[in-house]
Backbone as a ProteinNet text record, in pm:
[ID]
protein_1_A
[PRIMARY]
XXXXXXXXXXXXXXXXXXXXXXXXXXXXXXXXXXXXXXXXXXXXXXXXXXXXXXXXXXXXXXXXXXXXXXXXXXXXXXXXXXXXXXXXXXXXXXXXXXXXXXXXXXXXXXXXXXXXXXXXXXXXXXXXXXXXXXXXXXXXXXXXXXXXXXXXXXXXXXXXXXXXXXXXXXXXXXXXXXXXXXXXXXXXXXXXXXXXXXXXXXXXXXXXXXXXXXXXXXXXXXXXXXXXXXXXXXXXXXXXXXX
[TERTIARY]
-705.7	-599.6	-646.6	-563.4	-611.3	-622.8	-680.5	-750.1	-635.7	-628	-515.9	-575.3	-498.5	-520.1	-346.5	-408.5	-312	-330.3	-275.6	-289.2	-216.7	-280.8	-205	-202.1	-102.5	-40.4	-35.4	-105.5	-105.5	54.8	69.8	180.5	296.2	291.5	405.9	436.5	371.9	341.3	240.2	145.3	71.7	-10.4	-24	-126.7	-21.6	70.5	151.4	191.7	171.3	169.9	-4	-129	-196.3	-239.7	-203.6	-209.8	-146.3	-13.1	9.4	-19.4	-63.9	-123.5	-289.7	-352.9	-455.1	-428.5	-333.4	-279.4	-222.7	-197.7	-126.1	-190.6	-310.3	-437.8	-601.1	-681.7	-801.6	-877.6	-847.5	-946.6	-1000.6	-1120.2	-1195.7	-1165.9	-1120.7	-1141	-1255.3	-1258	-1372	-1401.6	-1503.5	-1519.9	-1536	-1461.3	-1480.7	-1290.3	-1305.7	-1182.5	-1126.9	-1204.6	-1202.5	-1247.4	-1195.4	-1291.6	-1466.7	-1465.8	-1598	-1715.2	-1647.8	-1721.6	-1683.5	-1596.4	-1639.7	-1684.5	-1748	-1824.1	-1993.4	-2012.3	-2138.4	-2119	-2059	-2069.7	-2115.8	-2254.8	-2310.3	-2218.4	-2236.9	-2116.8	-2004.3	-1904.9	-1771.6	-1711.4	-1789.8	-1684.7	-1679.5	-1774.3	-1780.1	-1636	-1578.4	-1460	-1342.4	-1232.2	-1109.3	-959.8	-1033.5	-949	-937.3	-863.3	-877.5	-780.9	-780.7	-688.9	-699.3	-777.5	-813.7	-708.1	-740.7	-633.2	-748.3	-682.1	-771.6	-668.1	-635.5	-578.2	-579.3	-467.3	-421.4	-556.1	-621.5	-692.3	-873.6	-839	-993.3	-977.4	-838	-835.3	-923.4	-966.4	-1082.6	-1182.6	-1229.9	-1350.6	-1309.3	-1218.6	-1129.6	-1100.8	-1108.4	-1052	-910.9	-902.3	-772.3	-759.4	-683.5	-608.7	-438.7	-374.2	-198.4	-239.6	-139.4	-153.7	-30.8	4.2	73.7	102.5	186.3	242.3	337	352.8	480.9	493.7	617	646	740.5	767.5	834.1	922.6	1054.3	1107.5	1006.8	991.7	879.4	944.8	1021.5	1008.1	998	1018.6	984.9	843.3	786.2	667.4	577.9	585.2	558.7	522.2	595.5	647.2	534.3	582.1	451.4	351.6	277.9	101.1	142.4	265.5	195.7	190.4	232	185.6	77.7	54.3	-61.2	-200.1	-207.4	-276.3	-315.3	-185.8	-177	-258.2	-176.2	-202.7	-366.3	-405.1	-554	-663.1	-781.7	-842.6	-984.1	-946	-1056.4	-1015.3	-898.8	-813.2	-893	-943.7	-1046.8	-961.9	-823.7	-752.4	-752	-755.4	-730.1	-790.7	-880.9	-997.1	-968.5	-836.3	-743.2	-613	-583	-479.8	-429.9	-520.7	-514	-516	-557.4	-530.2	-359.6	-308	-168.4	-123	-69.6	-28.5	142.2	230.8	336.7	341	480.8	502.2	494.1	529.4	569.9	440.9	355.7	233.5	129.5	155.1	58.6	56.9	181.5	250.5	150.6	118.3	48.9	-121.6	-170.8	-261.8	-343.6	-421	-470.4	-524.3	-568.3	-670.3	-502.9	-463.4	-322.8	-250.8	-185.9	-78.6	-136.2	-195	-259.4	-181.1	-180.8	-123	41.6	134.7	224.3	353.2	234	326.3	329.3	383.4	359.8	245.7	244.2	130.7	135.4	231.1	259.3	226.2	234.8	209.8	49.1	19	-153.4	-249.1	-155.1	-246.9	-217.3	-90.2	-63	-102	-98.2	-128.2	-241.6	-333.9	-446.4	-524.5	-596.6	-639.8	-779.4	-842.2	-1025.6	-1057.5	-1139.3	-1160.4	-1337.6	-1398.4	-1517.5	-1646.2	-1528.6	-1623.4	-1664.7	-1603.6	-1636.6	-1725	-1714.6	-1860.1	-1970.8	-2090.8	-2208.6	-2213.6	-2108.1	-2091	-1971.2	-1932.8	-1808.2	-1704.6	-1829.7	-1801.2	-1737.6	-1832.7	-1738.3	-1624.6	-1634.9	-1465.3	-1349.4	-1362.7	-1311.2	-1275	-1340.2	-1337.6	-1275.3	-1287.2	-1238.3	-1045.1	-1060.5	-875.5	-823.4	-873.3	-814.8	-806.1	-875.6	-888.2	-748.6	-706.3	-568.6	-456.4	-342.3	-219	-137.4	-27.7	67.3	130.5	132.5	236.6	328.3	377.5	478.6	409.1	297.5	190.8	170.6	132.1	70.8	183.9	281.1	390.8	426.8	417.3	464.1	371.9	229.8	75.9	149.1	197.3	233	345.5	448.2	553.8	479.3	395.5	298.9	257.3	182.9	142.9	221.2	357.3	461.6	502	537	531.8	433.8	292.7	217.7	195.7	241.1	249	298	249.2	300.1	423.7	436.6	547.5	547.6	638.9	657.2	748.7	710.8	784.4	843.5	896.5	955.3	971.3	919.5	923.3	1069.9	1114.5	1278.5	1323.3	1211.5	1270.3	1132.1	1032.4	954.2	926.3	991.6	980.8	1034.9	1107.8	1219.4	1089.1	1055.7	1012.6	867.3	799.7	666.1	706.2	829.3	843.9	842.7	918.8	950.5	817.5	742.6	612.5	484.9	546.8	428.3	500.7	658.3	677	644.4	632.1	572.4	446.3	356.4	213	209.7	286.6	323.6	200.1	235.8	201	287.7	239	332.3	376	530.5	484.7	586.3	594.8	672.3	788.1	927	1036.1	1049.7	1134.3	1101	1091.7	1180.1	1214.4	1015.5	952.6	827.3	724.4	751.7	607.2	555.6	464.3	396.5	422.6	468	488.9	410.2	276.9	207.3	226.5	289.7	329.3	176.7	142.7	18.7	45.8	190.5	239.4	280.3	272.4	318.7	398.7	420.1	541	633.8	696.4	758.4	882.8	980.3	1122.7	1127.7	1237.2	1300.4	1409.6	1429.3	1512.2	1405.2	1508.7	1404.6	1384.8	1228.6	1235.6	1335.7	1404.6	1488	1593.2	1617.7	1734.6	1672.4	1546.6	1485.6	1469.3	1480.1	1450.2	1588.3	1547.9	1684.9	1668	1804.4	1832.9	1714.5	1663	1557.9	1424.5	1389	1247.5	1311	1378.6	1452.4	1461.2	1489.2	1507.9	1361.2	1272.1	1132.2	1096.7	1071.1	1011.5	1077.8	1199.3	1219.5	1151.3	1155.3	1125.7	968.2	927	766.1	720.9	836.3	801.8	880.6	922.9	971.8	942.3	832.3	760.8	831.9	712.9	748.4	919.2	953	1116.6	1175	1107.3	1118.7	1093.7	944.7	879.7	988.4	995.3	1081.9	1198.4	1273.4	1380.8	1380.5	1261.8	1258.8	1197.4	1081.5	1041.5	1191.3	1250.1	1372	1443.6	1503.6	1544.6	1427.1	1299.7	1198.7	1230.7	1249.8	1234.7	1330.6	1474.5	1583.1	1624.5	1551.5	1514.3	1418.6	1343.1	1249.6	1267.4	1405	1482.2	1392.6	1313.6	1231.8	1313.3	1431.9	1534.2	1629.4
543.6	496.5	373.9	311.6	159.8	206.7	126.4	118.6	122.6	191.4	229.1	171.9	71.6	83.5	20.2	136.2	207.6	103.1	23.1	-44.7	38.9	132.5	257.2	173.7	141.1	64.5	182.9	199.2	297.4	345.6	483.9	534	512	486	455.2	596.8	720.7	838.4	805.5	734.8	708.4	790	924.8	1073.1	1190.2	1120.1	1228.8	1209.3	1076.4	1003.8	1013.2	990.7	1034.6	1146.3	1298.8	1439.6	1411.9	1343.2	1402	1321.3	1202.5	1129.5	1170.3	1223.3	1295.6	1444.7	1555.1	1623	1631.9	1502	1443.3	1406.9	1355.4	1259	1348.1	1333	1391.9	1254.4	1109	1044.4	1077.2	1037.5	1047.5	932.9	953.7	820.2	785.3	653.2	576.4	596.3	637.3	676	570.9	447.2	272.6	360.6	333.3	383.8	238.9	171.1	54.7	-37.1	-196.3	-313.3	-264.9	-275.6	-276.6	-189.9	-56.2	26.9	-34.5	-133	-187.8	-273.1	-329.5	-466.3	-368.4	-252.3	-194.8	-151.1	-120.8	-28.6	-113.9	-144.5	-160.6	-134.5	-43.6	-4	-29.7	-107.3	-100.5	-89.9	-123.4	-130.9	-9.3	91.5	238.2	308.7	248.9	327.2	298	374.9	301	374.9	429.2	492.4	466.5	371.6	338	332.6	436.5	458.8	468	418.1	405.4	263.6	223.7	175.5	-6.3	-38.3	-189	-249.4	-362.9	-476.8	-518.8	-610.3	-659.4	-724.9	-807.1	-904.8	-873.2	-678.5	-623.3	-604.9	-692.6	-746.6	-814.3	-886.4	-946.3	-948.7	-800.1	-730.1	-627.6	-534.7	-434.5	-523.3	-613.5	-692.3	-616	-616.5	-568.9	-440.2	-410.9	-228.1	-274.6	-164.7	-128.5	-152.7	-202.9	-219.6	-237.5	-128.8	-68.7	-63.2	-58.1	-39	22.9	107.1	169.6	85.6	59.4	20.8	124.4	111.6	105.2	50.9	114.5	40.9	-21.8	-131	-176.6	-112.4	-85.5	11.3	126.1	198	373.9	339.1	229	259.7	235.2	158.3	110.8	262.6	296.1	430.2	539.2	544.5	622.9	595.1	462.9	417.5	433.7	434.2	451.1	600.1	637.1	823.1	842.4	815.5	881.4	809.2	735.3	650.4	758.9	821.6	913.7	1046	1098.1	1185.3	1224.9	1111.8	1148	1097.4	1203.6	1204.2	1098.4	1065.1	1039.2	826.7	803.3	720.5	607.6	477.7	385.4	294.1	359	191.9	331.7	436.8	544.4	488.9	428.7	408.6	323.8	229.6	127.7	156.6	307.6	356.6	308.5	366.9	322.6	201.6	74.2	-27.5	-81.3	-17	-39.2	78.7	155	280.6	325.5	196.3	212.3	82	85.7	-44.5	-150.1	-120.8	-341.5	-332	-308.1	-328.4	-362.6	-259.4	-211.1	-336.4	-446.8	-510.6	-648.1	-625.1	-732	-705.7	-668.7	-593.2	-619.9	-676.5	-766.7	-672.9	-521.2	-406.9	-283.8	-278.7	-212.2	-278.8	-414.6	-476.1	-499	-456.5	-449.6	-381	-251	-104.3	-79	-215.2	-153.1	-276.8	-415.9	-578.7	-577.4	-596.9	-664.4	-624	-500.6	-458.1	-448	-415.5	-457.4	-583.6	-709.6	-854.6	-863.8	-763.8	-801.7	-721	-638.6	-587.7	-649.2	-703.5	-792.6	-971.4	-990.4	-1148	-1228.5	-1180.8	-1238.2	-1275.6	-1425.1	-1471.5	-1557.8	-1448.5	-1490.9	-1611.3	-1714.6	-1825.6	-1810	-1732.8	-1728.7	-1841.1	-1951.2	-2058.5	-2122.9	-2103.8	-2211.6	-2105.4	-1961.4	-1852.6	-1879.5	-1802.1	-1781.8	-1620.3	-1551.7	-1381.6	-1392.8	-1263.2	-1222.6	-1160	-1103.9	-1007.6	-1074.8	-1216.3	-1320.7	-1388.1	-1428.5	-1491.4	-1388.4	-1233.2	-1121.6	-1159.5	-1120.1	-1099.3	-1186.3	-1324.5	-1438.2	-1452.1	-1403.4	-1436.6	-1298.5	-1202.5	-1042.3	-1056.5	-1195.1	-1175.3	-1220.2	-1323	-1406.8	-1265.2	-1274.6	-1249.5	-1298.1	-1179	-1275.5	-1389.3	-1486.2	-1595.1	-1607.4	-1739.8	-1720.2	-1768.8	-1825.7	-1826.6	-1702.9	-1667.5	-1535.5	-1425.5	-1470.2	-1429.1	-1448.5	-1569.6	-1635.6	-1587.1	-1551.2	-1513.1	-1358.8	-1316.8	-1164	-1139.6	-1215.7	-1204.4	-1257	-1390.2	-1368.8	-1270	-1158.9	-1083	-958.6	-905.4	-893	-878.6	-1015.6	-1108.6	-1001.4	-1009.4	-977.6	-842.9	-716.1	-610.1	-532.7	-407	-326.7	-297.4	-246	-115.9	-160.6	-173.7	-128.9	-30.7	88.8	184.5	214.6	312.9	279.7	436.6	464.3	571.7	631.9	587.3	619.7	649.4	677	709.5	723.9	812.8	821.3	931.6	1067.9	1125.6	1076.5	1035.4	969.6	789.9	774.9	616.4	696.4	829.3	839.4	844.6	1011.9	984.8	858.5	787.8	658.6	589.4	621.1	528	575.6	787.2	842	808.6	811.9	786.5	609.8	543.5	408.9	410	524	573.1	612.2	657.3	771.3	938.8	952	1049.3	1189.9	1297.7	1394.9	1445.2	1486.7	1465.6	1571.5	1654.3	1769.1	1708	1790.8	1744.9	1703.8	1563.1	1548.7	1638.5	1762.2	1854.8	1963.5	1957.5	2003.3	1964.8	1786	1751.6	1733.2	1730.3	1705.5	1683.1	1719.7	1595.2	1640.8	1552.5	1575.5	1469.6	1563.8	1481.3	1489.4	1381.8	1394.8	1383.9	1427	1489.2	1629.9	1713.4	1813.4	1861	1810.9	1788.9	1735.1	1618.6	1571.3	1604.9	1606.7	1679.1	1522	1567	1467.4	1371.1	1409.8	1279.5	1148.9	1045.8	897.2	858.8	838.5	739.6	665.3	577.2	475.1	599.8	714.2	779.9	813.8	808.8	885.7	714.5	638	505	462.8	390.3	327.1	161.3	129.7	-15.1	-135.5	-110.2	-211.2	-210.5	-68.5	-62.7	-92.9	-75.6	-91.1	-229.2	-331	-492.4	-531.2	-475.9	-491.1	-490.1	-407.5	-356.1	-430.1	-443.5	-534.6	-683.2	-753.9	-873.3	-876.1	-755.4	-776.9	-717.3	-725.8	-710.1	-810.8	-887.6	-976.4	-1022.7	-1064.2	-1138.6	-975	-871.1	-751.1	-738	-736	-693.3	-811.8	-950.4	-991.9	-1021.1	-957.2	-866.7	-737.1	-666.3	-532.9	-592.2	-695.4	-711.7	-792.7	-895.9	-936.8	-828.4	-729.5	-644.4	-522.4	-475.9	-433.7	-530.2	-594.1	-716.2	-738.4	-751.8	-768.5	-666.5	-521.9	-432.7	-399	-434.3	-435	-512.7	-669.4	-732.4	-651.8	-590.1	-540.9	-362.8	-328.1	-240.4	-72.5	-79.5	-11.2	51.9	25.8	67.4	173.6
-2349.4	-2260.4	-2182.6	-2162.5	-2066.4	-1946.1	-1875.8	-1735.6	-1661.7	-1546.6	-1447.6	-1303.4	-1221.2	-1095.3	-985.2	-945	-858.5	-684.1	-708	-524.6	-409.8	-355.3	-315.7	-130.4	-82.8	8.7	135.9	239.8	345.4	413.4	355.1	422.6	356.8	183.4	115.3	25.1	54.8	-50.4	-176.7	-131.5	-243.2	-235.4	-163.1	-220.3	-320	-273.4	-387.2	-497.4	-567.1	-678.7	-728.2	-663.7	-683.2	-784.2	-660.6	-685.6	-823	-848.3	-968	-1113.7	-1067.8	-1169.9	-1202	-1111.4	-1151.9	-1222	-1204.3	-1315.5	-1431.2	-1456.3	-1600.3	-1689.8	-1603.1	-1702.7	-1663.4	-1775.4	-1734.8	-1693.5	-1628.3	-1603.9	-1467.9	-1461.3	-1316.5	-1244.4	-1120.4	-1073	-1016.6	-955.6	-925.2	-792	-729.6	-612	-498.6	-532.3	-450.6	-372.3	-259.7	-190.2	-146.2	-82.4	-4.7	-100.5	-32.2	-122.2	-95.3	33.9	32.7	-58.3	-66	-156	-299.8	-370.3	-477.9	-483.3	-391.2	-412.4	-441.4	-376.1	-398	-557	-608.1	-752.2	-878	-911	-1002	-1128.3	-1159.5	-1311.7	-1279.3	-1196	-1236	-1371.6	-1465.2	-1624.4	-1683.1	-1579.3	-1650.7	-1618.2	-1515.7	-1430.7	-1513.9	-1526.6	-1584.9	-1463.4	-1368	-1291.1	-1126.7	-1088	-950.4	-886.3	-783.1	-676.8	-529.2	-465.1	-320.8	-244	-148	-70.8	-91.8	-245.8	-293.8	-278.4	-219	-198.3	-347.1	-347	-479.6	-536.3	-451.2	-505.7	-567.1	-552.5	-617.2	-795.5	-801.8	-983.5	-1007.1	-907.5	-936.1	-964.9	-960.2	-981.4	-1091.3	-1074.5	-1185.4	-1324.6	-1298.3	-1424.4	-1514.7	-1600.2	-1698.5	-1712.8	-1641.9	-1603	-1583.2	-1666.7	-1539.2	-1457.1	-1389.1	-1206.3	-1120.3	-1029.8	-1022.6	-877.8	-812.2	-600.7	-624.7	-470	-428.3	-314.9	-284	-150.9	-62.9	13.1	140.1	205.7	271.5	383.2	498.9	545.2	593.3	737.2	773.9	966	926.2	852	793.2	784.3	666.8	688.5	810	884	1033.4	1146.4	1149	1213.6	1143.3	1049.6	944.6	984.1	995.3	1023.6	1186.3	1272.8	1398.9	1471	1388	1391.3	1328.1	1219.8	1141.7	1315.6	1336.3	1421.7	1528.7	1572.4	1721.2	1698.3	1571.9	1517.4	1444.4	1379.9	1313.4	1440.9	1449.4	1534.4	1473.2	1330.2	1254.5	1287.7	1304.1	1197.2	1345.3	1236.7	1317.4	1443.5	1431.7	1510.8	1637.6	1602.7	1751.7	1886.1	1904.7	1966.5	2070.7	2026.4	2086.6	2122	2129.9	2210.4	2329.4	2386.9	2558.2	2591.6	2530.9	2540.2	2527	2413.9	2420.3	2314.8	2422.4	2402.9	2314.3	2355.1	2323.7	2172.6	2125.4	2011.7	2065.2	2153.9	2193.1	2227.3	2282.1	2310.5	2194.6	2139.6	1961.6	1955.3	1934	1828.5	1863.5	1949.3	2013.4	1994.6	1993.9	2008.5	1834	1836.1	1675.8	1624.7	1666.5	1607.7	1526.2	1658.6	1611.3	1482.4	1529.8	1440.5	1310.8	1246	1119.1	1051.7	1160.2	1076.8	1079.1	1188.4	1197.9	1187.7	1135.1	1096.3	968.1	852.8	758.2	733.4	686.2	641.1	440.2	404.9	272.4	220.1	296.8	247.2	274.8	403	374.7	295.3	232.4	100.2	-16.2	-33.8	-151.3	-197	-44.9	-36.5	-45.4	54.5	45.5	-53.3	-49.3	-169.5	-141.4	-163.6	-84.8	-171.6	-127.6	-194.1	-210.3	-304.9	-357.1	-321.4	-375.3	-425.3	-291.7	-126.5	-26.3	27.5	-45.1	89.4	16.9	50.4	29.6	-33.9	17.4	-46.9	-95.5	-154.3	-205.1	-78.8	12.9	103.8	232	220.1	365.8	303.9	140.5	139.5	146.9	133.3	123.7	300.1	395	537.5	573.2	543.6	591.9	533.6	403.9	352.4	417.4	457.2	527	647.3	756.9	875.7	924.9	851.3	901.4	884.3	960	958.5	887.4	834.8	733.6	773.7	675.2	684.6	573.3	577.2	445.8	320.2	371.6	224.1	251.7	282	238.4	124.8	180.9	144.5	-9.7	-2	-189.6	-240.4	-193.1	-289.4	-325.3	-273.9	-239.1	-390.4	-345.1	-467.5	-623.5	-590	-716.9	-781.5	-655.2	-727.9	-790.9	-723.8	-782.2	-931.8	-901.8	-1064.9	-1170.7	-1168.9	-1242.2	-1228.4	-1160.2	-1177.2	-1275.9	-1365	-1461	-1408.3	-1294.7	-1249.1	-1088	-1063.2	-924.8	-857.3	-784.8	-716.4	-595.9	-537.1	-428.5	-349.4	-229.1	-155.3	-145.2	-130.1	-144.4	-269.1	-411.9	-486.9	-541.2	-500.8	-516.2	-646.5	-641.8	-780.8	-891.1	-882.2	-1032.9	-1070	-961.6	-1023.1	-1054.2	-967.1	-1117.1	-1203.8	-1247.4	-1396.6	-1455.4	-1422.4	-1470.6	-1514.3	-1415.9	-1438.3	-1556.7	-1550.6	-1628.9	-1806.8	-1808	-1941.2	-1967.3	-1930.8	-1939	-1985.5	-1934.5	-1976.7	-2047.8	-2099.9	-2202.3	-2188.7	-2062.2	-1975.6	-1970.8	-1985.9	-1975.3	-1829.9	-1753.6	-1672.3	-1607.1	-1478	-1467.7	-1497.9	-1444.2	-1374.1	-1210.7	-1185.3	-1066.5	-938.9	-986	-837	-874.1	-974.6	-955.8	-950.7	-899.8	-911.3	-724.4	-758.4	-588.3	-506.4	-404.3	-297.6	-152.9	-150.8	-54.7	118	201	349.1	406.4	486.3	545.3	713.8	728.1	852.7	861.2	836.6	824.5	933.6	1046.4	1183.3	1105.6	1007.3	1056.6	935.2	921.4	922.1	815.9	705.4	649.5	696.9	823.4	888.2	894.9	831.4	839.4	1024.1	991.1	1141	1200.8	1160.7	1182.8	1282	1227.2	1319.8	1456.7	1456.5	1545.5	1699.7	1665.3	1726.2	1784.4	1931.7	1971.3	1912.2	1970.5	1891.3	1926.2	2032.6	2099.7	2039.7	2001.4	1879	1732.2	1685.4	1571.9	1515.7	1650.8	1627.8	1647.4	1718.8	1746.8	1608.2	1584.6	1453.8	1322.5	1328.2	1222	1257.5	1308.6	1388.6	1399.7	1406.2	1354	1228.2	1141.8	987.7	915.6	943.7	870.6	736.7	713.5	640	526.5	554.7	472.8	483.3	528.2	474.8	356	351.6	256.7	143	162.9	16.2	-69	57	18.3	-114.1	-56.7	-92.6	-234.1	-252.9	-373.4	-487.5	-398.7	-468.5	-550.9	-461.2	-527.6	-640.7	-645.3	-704.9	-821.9	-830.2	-971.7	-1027.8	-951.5	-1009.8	-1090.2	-1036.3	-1104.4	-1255.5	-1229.7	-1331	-1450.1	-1405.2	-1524	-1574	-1528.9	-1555.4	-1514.7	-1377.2	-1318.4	-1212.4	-1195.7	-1135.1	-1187.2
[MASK]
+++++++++++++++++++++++++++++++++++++++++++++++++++++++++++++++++++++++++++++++++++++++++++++++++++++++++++++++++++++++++++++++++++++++++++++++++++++++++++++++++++++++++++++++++++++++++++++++++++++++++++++++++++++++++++++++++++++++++++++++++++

């Protein structure tokens, strides 16, 4: 089977696509979660299975695999990373709570707004320039440190462009199948395959009902960039009959 990697985008259900793409297939995956742990792995060409939270641009190192995203409503997912934040006692941005405790604050806040701006365009966009560092590891740090822009943006739909499959949380069982018969993967029916919440509080009403109109325009207004990923991303997908 060809090489699989999975750009699993924080807070889009990418453990429950996971769970069940690791039951379908006997590959192992690669134990690199982060870029950083694949810049250490000597054997990368031994791996053909990668699913940790790699930014588009660890193709660079993965070389020729499927390659594959789910996205997100970018304020559902927003909402998502600023709970998981409150909620995990482990999760590294916690630490900067008390500094700015509420959204409008977060939003501001350069340790927070990682997890809760346009966070879809900064796993898709960035485009480390090798050749002006001395490491792999400072042109990596240096194209991840900036905030999205609208370059960042067009790099983003590029990479789009060159994706196997793209999926969508809002239609998250029907687009695995979709994705495991593309694999030609065997694969449950959608009402039995996985679905792992890593909230276990929180109720199938979408965020968005739960928000008044003033976080709602916030939050769109500091996802911009991502809501216009969202929308071409729907639209490719429709084009390439993934819809």
């Amino acid at each position: 089977m060809k090489r699989i990697y999975f750009i699993h985008i924080a807070k889009t259900g990418g453990i429950s696509l996971e769970e069940n793409l690791l039951a379908a297939t006997s590959m192992t995956p690669c134990p690199a979660y982060y870029w950083e742990d694949l810049l250490k792995l000597e054997n990368l060409s031994e791996h053909n299975l990668f699913l940790g939270h790699l930014q588009y641009f660890c193709k660079d190192f993965i070389g020729d695999a499927f390659t594959f995203t789910i996205l997100r409503d970018p304020i559902e997912r927003a909402m998502s990373g600023w709970e998981h934040i409150h909620r995990d006692p482990n999760h590294p941005a916690r630490a900067h709570l008390e500094e700015a405790p509420d959204i409008r604050s977060a939003l501001q806040h350069r340790r927070l707004r990682r997890h809760i701006s346009n966070s879809m365009t900064w796993f898709l966009g960035p485009r480390p320039q090798y050749e002006k560092f001395k490491t792999k590891e400072a042109a990596i740090r240096h194209a991840i440190h900036d905030f999205p822009d609208e370059v960042m943006l067009d790099h983003a739909k590029e990479a789009l462009d060159q994706l196997d499959f793209i999926g969508f949380t809002e239609t998250l069982n029907s687009d695995t199948v979709r994705l495991f018969n593309i694999l030609n993967l065997e694969t449950r029916p959608e009402e039995e395959l996985e679905v792992k919440n890593s909230n276990p509080t929180k109720t199938s009403k979408k965020y968005v009902e739960e928000l008044d109109q003033e976080t709602i325009e916030l939050l769109r207004e500091a996802n911009e960039i991502d809501f216009k990923l969202y929308e071409y991303a729907q639209q490719l997908a429709g084009k390439k009959g993934w819809r």
